[in-house]
N, C-alpha and C positions, 0 to 999 in steps of 0.2 A: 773155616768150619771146624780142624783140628781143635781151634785157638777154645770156640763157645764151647767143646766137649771136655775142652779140660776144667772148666769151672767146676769148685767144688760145690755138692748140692751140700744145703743150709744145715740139715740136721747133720748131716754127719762133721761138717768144717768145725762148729763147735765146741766138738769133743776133745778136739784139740788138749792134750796135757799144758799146753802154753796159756789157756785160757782157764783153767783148774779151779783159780781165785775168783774168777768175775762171777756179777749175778749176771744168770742164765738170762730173763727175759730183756734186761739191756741189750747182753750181748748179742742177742738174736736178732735184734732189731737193728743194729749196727752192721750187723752181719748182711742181713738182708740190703742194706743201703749201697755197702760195698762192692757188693759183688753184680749188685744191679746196676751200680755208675759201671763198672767194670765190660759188664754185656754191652750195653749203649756202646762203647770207648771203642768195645770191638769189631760192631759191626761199621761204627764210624768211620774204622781203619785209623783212629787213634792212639791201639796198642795193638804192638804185636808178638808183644810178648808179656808172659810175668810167671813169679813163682809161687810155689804157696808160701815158702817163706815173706816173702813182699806182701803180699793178703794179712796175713797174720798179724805182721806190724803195723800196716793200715788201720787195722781195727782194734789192736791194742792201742796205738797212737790217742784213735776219736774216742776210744772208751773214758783211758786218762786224760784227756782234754777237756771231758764232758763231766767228770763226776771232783774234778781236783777244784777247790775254791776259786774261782776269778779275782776274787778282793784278798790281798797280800800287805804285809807293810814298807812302807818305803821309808828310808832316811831323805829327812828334807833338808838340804842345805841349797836353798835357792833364798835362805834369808828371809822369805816369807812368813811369817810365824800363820797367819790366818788363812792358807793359803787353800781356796777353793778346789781346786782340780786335786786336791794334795788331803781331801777330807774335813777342812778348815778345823775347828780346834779339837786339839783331846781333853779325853777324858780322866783324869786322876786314878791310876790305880785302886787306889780307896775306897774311891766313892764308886768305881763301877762291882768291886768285890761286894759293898754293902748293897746297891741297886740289883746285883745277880741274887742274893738272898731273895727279893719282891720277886722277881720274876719267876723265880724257882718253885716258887711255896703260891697257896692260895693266900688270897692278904684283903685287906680294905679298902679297895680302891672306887666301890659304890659301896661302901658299906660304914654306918655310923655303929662302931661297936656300944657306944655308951647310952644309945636310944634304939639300937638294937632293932635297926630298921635302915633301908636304904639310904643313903647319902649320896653329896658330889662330890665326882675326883676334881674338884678343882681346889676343894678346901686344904688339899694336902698342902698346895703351893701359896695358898692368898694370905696364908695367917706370918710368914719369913715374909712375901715383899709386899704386904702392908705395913709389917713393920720396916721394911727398909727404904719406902719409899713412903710411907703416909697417905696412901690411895684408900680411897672407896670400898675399890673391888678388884677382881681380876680375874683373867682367861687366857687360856693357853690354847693355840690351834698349832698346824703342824708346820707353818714360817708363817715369815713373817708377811710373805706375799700373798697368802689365804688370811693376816690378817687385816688387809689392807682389802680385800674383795671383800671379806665379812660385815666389816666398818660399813665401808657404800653400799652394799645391795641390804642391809637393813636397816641402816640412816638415812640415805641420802637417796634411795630407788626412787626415777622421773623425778626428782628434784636437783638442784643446781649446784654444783661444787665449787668454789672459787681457787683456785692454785695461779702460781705465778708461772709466766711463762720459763724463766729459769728451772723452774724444778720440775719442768714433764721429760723426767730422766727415762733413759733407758739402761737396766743394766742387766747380766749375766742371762742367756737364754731368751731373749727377745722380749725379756718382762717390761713395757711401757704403761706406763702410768696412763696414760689418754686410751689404748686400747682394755685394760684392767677398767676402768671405768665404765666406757662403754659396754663390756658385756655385764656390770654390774648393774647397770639399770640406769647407772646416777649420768648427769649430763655436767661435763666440763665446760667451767666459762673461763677464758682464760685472760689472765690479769696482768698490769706492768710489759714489762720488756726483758727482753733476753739477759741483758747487762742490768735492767733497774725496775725495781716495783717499788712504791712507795706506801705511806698507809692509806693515804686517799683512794688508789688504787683497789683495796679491798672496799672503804667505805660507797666508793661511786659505782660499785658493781652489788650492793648488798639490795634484794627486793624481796618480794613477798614469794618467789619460788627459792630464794636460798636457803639452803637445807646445810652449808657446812661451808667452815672456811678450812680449808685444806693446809699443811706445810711439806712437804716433801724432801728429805735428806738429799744432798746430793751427793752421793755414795761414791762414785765411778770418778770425780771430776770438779774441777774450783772454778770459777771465773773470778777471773781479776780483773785488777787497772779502774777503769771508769765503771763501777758497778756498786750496786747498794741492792741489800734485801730487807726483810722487815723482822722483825724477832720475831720468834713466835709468844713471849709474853705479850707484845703487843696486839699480837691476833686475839689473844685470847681476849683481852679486853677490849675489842669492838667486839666479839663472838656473846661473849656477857651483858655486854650495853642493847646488843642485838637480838639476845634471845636466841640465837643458833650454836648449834656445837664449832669448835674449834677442836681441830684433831691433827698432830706431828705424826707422821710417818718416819720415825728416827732413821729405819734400816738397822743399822747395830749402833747399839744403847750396851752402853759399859757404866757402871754403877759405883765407880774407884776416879779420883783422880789422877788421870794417867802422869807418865813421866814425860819429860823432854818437852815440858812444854804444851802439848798436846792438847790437854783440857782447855787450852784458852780458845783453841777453833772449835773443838768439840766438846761442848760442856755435857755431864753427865746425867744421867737418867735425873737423877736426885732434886740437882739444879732445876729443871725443866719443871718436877712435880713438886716444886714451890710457889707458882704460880696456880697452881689448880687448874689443871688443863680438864675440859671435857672427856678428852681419850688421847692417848699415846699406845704408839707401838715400837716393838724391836724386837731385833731375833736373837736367838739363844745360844749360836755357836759362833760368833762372832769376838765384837769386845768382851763378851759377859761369861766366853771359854766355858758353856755348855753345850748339850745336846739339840739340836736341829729342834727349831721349835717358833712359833709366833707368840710373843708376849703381847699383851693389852692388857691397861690399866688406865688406872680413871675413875667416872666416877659410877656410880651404881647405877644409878636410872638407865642410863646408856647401855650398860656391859648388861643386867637383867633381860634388854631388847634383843642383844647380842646373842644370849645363851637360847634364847626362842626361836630364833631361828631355822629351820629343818634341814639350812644348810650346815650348821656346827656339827651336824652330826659324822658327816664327810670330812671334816675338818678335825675332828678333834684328835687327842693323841694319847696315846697307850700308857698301861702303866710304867715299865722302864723308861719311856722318854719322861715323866713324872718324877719319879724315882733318884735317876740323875740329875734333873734342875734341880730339884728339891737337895739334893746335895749342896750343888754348886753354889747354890744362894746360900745355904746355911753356914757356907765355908764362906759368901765374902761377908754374912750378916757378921762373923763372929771374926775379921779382917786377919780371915787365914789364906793370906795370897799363894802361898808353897802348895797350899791344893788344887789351885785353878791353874794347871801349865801354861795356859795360853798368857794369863799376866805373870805368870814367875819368870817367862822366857824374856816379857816385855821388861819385868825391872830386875833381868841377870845383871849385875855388876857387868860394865864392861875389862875391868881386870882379868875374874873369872872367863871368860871368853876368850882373851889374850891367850890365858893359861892355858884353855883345854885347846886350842890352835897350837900353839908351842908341843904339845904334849904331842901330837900329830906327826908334827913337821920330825922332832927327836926319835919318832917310832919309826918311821917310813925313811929318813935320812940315808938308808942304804939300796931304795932301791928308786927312789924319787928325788928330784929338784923342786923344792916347797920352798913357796916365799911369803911370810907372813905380811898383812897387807891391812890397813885403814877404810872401812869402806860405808859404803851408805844401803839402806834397804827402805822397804814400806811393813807398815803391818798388813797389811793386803783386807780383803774379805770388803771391800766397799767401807773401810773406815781410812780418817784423815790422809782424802787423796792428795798426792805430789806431799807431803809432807815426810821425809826424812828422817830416819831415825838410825846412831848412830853403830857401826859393830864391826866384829872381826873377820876376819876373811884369809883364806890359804891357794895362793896360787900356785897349781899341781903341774907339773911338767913332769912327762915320764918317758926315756928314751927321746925315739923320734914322732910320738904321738902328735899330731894337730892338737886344738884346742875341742873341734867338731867330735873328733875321733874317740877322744876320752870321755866326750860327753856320754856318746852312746855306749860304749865301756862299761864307764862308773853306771848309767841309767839299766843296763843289765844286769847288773848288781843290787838295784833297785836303790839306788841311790840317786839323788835328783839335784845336781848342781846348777850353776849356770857359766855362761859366755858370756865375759864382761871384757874388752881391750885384747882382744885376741886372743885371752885366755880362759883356759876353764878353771874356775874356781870355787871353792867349797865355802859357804856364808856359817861362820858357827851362832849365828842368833838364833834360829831350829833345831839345832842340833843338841839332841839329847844327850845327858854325860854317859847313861848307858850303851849308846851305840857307837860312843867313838872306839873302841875293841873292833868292832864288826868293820867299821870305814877301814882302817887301819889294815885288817887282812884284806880287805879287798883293793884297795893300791899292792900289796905286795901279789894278790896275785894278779892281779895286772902287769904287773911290772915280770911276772914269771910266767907270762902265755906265750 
């Protein structure tokens, strides 16, 4: 009974001098929480003790936990350059300085200054990648998995989709392509075999209710050995013989011929819109090192259906995510790869990387055992899976650290490595030349805790 008479009542615990800075009505409300988990605790016979100093810091603690940003940045050296859980690509200094100008200001984003009457935001972006692909038209929704629901529920609703059994992928957040359909409206017939579809395959499946021949990337994963699938030029030409749409579902659509080979599994945007495809899509923060976003392109008649829709309304996306693509494109229209991080990182000279690893191992030399290292990565984000690309790598030994133990160390630091052969190692193909200062003090104060 002592214990609930000493709780302090609300209004006066507030006034507290420790509490001076905070807004009142948060803290009250915190306050209130506290000291009512507190009552509960102690008729529970939970606590049987506290002070007010303990109260105090309790509720400074949840005040600063509640009002301090949750989203921080991390140094990525897990080699990943696209690395989903990690933000996947950034954004260019530049182009976000000039994109914070639109967001700032009122601007034209419905708005035709030169007819001086309402307009569409999509014209900002369609006039750079018509020119750089030679499309139709185009439409941005907010990824590329809304544009892939869009597509079906206003093409293909109670009508028949053809895809191969290969490509009813599943990848990041339970997204499958056969349930995406389903609540789309559209109905899946499924083609070929796991390992082989051929093109008879689409033709012996083509009737009077198909409404679309489907391709589907396979993002997450390859099959090999005994397997064969069909191009999608050649869909598109039974899709044309047939009168139905043919539509690629790319997932990430990169618009550069990549290095190392790369382009030969995955040919680019560009390539694909030489054949005239009814519709493609891809997303935006991916190969193509923009902001989070569903590209479609194609051809007019289609994408006109698309924009009618009452669902794009739900779909569509803001001026800064505009703002930024509209960047990003205009930097590789004008083949200024130094502005898109996400390919500057993919084609760093591997020398350079040697270098800024060396530069490391020489900083830290006195309070770490660093051994520079030959290694292998992915570009990640659901592009050219199991596919290898080559870079530099430092493996960190400090004291009598584990390999586990550093991990979560350095990951304290906000730094994000990996565990590769027992050890923890730092991939410099992420790793920005700005933040190696910052890496660099955080081994040493590891190495001084």
């Amino acid at each position: 009974m002592f214990l609930l008479k000493s709780i302090p009542k609300i209004d006066k615990f507030i006034l507290d001098e420790a509490f001076a800075l905070l807004h009142k009505p948060l803290l009250t409300k915190l306050s209130q929480e506290v000291i009512q988990n507190l009552r509960q605790d102690i008729l529970a016979k939970k606590v049987t003790s506290f002070t007010h100093e303990e109260l105090i810091a309790q509720v400074t603690k949840r005040y600063h936990d509640l009002v301090t940003p949750s989203l921080h940045t991390l140094i990525n050296a897990t080699g990943i350059i696209v690395h989903t859980n990690l933000g996947r690509s950034l954004i260019h200094p530049k182009a976000y300085e000039r994109a914070k100008a639109i967001a700032t200001h009122y601007n034209n984003l419905e708005y035709d200054t030169q007819k001086g009457k309402r307009g569409e935001r999509y014209s900002h972006i369609s006039n750079v990648l018509s020119t750089l692909l030679e499309c139709e038209d185009v439409l941005i929704v907010n990824n590329n998995a809304s544009a892939v629901f869009l597509i079906l529920n206003t093409l293909a609703k109670e009508q028949e989709v053809l895809v191969s059994r290969g490509e009813l992928v599943e990848i990041g957040g339970s997204f499958r392509i056969p349930d995406v359909m389903a609540q789309s409206g559209a109905k899946l017939v499924e083609i070929g075999t796991t390992n082989k579809t051929h093109l008879y395959d689409y033709e012996n499946n083509i009737n009077e209710k198909t409404a679309m021949l489907m391709k589907v990337h396979k993002s997450n994963y390859a099959i090999e050995g005994f397997s064969s699938e069909v191009e999608f030029s050649d869909i598109i030409e039974i899709a044309k013989t047939k009168e139905i749409i043919d539509y690629y579902d790319m997932g990430s659509g990169h618009l550069i011929d990549l290095p190392f080979g790369l382009s030969q599994d995955e040919p680019s945007v560009i390539e694909y819109m030489k054949h005239q495809p009814s519709l493609l899509s891809f997303s935006g923060d991916k190969l193509l090192g923009s902001v989070q976003a569903g590209i479609i392109v194609g051809k007019k008649k289609y994408i006109e259906k698309l924009k009618k829709n009452p669902l794009l309304r739900m779909l569509r996306v803001d001026k800064l995510t505009l703002a930024l693509l509209e960047e990003s494109l205009t930097s590789i229209l004008l083949g200024r790869i130094e502005d898109i991080p996400t390919l500057e990182m993919l084609f760093t000279p591997l020398e350079l990387l040697q270098a800024r690893a060396k530069s490391y191992i020489e900083a830290t030399a006195l309070v770490a055992n660093c051994t520079l290292i030959e290694t292998s990565t992915l570009i990640g984000g659901g592009t050219t899976p199991n596919r290898p690309i080559p870079s530099y790598a430092v493996r960190v030994s400090i004291g009598s650290y584990k390999a586990h133990q550093l991990e979560k160390l350095f990951r304290a630091r906000h730094i994000i490595g990996r565990i590769e052969e027992d050890y923890f190692i730092l991939d410099f193909k992420a790793i920005q030349s700005s933040e190696i200062d910052r890496l660099i003090e955080a081994t040493k104060g590891i190495a001084h805790a």
